[in-house]
NUSE-452341 format. One line per 2 residues: for each residue x, y, z of N, C-alpha, C. Coordinates in nm, 3 decimals, m for minus. Example, Ala and Ser with C-alpha at 12.3 -4.5 7.8 and 13.67 -1.06 7.14 Angstrom:
<nodes>
1.319,m0.569,0.780,1.230,m0.450,0.780,1.320,m0.330,0.780 | 1.285,m0.225,0.708,1.367,m0.106,0.714,1.290,0.003,0.787 $
</nodes>
This chain:
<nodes>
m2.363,m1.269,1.468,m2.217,m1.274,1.473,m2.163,m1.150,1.542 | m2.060,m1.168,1.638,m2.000,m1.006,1.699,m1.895,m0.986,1.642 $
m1.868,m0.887,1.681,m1.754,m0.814,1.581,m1.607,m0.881,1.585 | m1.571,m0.890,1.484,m1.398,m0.951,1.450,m1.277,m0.896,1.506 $
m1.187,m1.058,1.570,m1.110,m1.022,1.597,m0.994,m1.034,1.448 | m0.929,m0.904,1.471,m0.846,m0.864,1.373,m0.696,m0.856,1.438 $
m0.589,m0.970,1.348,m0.469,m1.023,1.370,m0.408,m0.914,1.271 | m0.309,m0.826,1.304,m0.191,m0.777,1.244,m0.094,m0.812,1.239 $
m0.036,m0.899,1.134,0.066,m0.989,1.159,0.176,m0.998,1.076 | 0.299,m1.049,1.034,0.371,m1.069,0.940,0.524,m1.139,0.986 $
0.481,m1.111,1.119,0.619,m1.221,1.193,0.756,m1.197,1.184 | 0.778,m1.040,1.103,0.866,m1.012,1.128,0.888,m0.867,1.167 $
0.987,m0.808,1.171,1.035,m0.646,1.193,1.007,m0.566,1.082 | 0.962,m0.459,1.070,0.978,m0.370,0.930,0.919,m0.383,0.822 $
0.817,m0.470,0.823,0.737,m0.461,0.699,0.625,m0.347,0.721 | 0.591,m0.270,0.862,0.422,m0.199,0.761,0.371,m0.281,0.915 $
0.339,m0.323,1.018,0.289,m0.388,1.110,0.199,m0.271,1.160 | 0.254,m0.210,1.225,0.255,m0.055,1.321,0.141,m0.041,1.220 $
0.147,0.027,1.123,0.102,0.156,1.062,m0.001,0.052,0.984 | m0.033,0.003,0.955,m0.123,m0.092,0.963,m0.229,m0.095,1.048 $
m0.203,m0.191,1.181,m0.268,m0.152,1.299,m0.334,m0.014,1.327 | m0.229,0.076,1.283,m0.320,0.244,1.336,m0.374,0.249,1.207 $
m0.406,0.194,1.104,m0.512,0.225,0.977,m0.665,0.152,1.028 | m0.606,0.002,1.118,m0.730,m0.057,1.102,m0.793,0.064,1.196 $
m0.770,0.065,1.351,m0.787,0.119,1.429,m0.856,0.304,1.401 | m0.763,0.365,1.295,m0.837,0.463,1.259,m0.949,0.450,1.130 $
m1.034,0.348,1.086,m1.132,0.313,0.987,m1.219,0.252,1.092 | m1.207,0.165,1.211,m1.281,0.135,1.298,m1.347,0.218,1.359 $
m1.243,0.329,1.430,m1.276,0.453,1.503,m1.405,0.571,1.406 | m1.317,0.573,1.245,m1.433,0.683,1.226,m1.543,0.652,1.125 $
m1.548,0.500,1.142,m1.735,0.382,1.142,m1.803,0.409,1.272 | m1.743,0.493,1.390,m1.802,0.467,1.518,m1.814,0.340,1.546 $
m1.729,0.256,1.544,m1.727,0.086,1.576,m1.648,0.134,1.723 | m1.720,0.036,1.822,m1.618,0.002,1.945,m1.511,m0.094,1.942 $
m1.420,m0.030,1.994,m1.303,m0.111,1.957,m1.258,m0.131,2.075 | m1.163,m0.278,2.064,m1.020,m0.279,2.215,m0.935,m0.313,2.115 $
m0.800,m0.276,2.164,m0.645,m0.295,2.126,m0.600,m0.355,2.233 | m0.546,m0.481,2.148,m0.395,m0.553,2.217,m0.291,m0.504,2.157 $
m0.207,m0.442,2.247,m0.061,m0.439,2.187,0.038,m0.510,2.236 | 0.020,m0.625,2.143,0.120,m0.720,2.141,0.278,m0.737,2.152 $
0.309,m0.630,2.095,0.468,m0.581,2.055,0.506,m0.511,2.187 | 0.538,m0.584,2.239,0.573,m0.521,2.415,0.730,m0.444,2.416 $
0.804,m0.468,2.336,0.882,m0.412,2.314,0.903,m0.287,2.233 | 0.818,m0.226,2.156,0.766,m0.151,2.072,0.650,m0.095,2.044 $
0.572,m0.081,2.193,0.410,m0.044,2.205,0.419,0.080,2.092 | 0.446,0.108,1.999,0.430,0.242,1.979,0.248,0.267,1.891 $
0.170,0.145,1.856,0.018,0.176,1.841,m0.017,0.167,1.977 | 0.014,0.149,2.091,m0.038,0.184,2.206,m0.002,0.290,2.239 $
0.089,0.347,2.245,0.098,0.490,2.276,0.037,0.585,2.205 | 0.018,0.546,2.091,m0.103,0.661,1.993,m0.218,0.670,2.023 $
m0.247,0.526,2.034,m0.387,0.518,2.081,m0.494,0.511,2.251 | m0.381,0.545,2.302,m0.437,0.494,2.418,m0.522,0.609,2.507 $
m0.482,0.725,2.457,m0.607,0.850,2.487,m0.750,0.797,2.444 | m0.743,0.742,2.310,m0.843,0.718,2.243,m0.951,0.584,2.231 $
m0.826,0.502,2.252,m0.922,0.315,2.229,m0.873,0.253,2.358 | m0.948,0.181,2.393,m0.957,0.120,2.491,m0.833,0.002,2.480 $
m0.755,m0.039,2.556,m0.679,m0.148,2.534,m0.547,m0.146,2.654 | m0.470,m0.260,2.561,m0.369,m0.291,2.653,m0.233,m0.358,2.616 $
m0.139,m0.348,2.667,0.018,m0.375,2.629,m0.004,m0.526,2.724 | m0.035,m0.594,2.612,0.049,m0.823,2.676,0.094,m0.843,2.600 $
0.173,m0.963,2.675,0.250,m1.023,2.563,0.149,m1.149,2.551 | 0.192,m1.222,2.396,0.134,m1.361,2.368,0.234,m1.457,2.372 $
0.363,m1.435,2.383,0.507,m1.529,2.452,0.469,m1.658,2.499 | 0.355,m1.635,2.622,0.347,m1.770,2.672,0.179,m1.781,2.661 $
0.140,m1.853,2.715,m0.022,m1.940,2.703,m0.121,m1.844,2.837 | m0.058,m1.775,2.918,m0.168,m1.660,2.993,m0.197,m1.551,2.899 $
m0.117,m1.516,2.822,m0.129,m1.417,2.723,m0.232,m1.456,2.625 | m0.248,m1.607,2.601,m0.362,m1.614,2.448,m0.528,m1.639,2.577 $
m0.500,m1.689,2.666,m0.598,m1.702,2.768,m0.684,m1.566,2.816 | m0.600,m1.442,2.848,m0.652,m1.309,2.808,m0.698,m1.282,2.745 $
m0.670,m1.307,2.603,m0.726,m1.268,2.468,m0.837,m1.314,2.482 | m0.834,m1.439,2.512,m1.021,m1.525,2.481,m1.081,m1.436,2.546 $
m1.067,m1.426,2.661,m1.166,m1.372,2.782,m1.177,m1.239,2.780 | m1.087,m1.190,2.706,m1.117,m1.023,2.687,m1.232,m0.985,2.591 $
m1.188,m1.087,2.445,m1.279,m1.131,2.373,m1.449,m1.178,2.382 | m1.413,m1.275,2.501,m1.554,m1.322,2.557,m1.623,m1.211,2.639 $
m1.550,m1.093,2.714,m1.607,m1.003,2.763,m1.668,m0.888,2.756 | m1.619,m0.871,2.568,m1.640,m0.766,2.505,m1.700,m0.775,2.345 $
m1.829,m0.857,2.366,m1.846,m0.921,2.228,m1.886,m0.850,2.110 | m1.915,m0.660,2.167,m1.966,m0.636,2.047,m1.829,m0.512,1.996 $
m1.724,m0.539,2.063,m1.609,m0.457,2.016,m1.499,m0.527,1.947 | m1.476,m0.490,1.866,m1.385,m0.517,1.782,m1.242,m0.557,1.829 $
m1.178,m0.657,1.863,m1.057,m0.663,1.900,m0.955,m0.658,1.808 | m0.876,m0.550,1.786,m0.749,m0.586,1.695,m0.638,m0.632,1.799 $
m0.552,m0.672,1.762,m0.431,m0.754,1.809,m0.272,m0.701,1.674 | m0.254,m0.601,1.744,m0.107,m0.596,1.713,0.020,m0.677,1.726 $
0.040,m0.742,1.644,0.175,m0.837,1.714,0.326,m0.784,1.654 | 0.381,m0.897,1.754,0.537,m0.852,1.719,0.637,m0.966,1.600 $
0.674,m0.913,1.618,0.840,m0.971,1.529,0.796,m1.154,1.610 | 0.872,m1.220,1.530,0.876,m1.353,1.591,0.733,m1.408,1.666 $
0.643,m1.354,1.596,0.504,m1.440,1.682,0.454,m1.573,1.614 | 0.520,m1.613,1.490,0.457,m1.743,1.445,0.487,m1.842,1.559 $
0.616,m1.855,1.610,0.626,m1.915,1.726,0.523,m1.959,1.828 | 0.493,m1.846,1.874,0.381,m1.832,1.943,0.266,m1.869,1.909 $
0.208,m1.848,1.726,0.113,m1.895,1.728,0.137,m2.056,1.733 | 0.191,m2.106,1.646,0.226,m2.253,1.613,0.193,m2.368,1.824 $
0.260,m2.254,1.913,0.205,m2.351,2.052,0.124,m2.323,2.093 | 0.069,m2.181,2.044,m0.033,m2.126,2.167,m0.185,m2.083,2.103 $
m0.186,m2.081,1.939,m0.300,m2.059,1.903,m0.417,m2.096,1.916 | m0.393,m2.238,1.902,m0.538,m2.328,1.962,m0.608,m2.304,2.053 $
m0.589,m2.195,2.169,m0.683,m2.175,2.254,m0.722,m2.079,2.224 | m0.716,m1.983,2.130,m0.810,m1.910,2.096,m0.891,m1.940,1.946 $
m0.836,m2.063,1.874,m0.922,m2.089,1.751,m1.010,m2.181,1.809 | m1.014,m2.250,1.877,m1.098,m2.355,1.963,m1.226,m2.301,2.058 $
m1.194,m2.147,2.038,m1.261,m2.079,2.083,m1.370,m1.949,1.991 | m1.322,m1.987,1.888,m1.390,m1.897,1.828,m1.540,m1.930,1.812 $
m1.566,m2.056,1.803,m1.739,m2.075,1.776,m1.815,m2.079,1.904 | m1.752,m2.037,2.014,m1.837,m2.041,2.132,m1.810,m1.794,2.137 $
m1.700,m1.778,2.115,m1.734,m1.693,2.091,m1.784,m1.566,1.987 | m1.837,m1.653,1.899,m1.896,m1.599,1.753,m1.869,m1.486,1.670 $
m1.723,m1.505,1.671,m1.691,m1.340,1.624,m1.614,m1.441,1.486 | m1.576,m1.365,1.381,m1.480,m1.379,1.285,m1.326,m1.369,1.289 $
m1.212,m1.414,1.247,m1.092,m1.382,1.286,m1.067,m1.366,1.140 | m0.993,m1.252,1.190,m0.942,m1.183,1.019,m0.827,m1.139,1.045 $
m0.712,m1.246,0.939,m0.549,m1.199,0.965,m0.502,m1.105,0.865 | m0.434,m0.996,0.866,m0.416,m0.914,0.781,m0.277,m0.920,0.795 $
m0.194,m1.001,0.699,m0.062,m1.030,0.676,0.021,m0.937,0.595 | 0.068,m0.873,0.657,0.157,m0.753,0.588,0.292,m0.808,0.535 $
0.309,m0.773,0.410,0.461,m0.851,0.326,0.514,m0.734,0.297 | 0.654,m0.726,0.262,0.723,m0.670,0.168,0.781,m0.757,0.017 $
0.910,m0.733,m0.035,0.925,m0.810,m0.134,1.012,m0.922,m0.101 | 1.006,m0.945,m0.026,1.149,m1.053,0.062,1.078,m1.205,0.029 $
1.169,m1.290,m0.015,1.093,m1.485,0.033,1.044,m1.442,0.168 | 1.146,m1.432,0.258,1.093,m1.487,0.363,0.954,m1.437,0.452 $
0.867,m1.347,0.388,0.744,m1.282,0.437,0.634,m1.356,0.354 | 0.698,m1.438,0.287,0.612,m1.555,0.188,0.628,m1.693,0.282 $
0.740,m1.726,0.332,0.755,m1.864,0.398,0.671,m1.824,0.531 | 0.701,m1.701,0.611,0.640,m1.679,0.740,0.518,m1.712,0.748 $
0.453,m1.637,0.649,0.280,m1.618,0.573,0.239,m1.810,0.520 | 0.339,m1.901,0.507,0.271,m2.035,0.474,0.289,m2.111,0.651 $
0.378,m2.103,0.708,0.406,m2.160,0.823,0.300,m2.093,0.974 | 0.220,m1.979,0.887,0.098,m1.906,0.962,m0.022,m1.991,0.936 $
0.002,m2.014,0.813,m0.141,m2.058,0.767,m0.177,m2.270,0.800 | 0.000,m2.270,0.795,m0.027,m2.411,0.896,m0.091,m2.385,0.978 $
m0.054,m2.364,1.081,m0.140,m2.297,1.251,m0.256,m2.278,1.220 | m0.243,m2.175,1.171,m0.401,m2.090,1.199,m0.471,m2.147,1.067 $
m0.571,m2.272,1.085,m0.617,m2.319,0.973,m0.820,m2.292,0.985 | m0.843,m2.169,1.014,m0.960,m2.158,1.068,m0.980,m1.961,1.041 $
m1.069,m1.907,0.957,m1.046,m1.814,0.969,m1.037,m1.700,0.825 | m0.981,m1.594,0.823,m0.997,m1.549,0.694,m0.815,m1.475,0.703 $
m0.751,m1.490,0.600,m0.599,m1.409,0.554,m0.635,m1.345,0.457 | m0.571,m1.201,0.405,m0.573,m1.116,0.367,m0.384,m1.059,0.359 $
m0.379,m1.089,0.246,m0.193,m1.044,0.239,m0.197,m0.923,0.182 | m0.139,m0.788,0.256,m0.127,m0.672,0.216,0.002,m0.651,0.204 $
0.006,m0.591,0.052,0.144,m0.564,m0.021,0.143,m0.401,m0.006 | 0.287,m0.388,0.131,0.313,m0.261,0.154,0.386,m0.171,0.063 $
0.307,m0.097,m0.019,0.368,0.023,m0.093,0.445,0.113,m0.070 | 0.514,0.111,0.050,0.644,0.144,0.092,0.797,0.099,0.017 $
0.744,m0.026,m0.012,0.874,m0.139,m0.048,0.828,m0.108,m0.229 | 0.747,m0.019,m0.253,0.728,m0.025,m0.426,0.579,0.001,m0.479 $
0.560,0.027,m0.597,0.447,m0.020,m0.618,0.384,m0.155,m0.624 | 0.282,m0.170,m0.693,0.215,m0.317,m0.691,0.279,m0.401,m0.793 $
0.328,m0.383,m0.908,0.455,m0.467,m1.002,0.524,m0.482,m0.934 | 0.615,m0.427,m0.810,0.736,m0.478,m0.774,0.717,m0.590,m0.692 $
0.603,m0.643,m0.639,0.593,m0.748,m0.577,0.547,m0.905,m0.663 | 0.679,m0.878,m0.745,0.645,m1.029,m0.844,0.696,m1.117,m0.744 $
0.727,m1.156,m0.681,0.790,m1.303,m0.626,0.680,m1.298,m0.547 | 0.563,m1.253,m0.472,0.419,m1.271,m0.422,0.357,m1.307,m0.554 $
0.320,m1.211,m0.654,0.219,m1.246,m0.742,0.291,m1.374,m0.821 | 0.387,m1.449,m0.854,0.433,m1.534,m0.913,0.441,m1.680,m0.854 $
0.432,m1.694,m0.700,0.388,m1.738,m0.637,0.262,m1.827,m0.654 | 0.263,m1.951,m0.562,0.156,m1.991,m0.563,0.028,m1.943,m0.430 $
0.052,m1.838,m0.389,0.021,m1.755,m0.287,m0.096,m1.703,m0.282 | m0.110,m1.649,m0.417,m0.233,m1.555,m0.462,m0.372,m1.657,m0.431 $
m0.336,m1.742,m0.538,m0.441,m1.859,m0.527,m0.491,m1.911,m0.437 | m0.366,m1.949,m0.345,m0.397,m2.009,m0.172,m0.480,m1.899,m0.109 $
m0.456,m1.820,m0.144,m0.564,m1.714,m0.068,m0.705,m1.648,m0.029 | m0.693,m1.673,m0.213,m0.849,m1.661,m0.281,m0.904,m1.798,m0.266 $
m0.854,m1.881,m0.291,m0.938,m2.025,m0.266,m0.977,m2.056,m0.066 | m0.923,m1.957,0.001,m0.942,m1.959,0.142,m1.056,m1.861,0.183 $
m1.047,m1.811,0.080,m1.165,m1.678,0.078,m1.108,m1.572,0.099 | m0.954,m1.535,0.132,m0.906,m1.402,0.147,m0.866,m1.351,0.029 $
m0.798,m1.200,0.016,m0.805,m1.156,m0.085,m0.626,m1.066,m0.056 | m0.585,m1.003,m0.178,m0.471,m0.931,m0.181,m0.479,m0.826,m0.254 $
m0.411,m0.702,m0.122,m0.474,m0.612,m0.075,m0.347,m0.521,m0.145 | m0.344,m0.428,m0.098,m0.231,m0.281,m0.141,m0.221,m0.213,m0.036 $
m0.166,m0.169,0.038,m0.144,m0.037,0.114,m0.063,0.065,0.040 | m0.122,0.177,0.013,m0.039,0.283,m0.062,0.086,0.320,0.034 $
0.210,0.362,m0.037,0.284,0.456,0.073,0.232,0.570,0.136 | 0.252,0.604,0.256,0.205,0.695,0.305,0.393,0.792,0.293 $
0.329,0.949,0.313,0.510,1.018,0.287,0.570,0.980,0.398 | 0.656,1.002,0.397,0.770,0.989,0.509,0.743,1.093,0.572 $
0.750,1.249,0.567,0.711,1.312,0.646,0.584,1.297,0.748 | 0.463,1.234,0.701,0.380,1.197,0.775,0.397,1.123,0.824 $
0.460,1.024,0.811,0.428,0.857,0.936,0.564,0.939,1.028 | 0.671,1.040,0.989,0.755,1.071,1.076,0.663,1.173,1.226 $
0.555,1.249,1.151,0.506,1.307,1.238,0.418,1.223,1.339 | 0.350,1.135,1.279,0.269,1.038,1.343,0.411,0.965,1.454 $
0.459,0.881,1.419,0.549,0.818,1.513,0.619,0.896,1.642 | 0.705,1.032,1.597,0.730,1.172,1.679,0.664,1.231,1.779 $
0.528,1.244,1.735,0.467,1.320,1.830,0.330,1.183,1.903 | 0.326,1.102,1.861,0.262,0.969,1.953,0.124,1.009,1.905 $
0.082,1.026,1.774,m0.030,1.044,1.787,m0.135,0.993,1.676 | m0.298,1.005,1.701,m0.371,0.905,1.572,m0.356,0.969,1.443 $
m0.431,0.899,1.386,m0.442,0.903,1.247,m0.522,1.062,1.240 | m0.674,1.061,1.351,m0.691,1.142,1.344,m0.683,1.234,1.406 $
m0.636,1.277,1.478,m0.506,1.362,1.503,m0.489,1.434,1.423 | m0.387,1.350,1.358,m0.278,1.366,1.281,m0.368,1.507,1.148 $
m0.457,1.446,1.137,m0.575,1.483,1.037,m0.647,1.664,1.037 | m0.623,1.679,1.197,m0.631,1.798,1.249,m0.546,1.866,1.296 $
m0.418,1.845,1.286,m0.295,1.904,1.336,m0.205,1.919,1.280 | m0.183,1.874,1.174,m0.109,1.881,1.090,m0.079,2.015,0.973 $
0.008,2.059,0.938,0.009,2.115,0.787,m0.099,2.111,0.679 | m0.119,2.183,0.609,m0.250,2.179,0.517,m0.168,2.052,0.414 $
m0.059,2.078,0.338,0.015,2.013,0.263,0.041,1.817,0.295 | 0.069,1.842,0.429,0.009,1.715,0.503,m0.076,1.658,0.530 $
m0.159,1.729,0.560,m0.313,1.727,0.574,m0.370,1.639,0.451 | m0.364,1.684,0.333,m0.405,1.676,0.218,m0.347,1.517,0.184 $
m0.232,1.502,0.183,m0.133,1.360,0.186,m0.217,1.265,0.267 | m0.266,1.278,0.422,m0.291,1.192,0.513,m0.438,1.153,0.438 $
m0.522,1.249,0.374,m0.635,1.259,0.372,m0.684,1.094,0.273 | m0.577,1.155,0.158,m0.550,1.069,0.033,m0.526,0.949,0.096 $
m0.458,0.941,0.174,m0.425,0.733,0.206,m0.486,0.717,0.265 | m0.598,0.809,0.382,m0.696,0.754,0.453,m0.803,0.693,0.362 $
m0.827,0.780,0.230,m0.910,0.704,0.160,m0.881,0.547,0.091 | m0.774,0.546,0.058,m0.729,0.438,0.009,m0.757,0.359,0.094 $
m0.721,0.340,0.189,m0.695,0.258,0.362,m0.869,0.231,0.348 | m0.979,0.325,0.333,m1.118,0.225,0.383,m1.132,0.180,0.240 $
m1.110,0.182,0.160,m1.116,0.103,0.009,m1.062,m0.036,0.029 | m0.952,m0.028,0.074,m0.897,m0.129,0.177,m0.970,m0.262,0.213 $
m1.045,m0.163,0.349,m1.102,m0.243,0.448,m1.202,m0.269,0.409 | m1.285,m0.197,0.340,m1.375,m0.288,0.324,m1.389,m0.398,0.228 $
m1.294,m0.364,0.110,m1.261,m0.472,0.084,m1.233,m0.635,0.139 | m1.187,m0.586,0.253,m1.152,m0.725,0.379,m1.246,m0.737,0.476 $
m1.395,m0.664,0.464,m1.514,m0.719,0.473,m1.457,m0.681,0.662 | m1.374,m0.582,0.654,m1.358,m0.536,0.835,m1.438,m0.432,0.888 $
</nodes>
C-alpha cells in the first residue's frame, strides 16, 4: 500500500482547517515521511506559504474537474509521498461533482484516503460532515473536535448526535485537537512560518506551549493510523 492521501476538510470558513493541515504536515515532516501539499484554498494559501521552503507542493484549485485530474496524477506520480490536500470553504460542492475521479481511482492507485473533518460546535459542521459522507462513500473520516471552540464537553450536539456511531461503524474515529494559545498560532500565521520553525524561534515560554500541542497533535495522528 503507498502512502495516504490525506483530505483536510470541513467545508466551511473558521473552524481549525489551516492549522490542522500544518499539524498533519508538521507530524509527517518530523516521521521523515515524504510529503506533497495541495493547497487547495486558493484564496487563502496561507499552509502554502508556511510550507513551501519546506514541502514540496502546490496552490490548485478543485472548482472544476482539471483540478481533481491533477490530483490523481500527482498522486499516481508520487506514490510513496504522502499527499495532503488542504481545502477551502465551500468544497462539498466540488466534491459532490468532481470526486469520483479520484475515488475511482484509488484502487489502481493503492494508497488510503483519510478525511480529517474538522467541526466546531455549530449544526451546520454536522450537516456539511453528512452531505460529505454522501459523496465520498469510500475511504476512512475522522471528525476532529477543535478545542479552540471549548473543551471536549462543549461539543454535545456532535456527541449527542447520531454521528459518533456513523463513524466508528465506518472505521473512523473522534479525535480532539487541543487549543493551541493565541499568541502562538498569531506568531505562526504573522511571520509565515512551520510548526517547526516556530519550535526554534520562538520564546522559551512559547516554545514550551508549541511543544505541549505538538505532543498532543502525534497522539492524534496516530491515532488516525496517519
Amino acid at each position: 500500500m503507498n502512502q495516504p492521501i490525506v483530505f483536510i476538510s470541513g467545508s466551511k470558513g473558521g473552524v481549525g482547517k489551516s492549522l490542522t493541515a500544518m499539524a498533519v504536515l508538521d507530524y509527517l515532516t518530523t516521521e521523515h515521511r515524504y510529503v506533497r501539499l495541495l493547497e487547495a484554498d486558493t484564496t487563502n494559501p496561507d499552509v502554502w506559504k508556511a510550507y513551501r521552503r519546506t514541502v514540496e507542493g502546490e496552490v490548485a484549485s478543485l472548482d472544476e474537474v482539471e483540478g481533481w485530474i491533477n490530483l490523481v496524477n500527482t498522486c499516481d506520480a508520487n506514490p510513496f509521498k504522502a499527499v495532503v490536500v488542504n481545502t477551502p470553504a465551500r468544497n462539498n460542492d466540488a466534491v459532490r461533482e468532481h470526486a469520483a475521479i479520484l475515488l475511482e481511482s484509488l484502487k489502481e492507485l493503492a494508497r488510503p484516503l483519510i478525511t480529517l473533518w474538522v467541526i466546531n460546535r455549530q449544526r451546520d459542521s454536522l450537516e456539511l460532515l453528512h452531505n460529505y459522507m454522501e459523496s465520498v462513500n469510500t475511504g476512512v473520516v475522522h471528525v476532529i473536535r477543535n478545542g479552540y471552540f471549548g473543551d471536549q464537553s462543549k461539543f454535545e450536539l456532535y456527541q449527542t448526535s447520531t454521528m459518533p456511531e456513523t463513524i466508528q461503524q465506518q472505521g473512523g474515529k473522534t479525535l480532539f485537537l487541543p487549543d493551541l494559545a493565541d499568541r502562538v498560532t498569531d506568531e505562526l500565521y504573522s511571520r509565515r512560518i512551520t510548526l517547526g520553525e516556530a519550535a526554534q524561534q520562538l520564546k522559551l515560554g512559547d516554545r514550551v506551549e508549541l511543544q505541549r500541542w505538538r505532543n498532543h497533535v502525534r497522539e492524534m495522528m496516530v491515532q488516525a493510523g496517519i
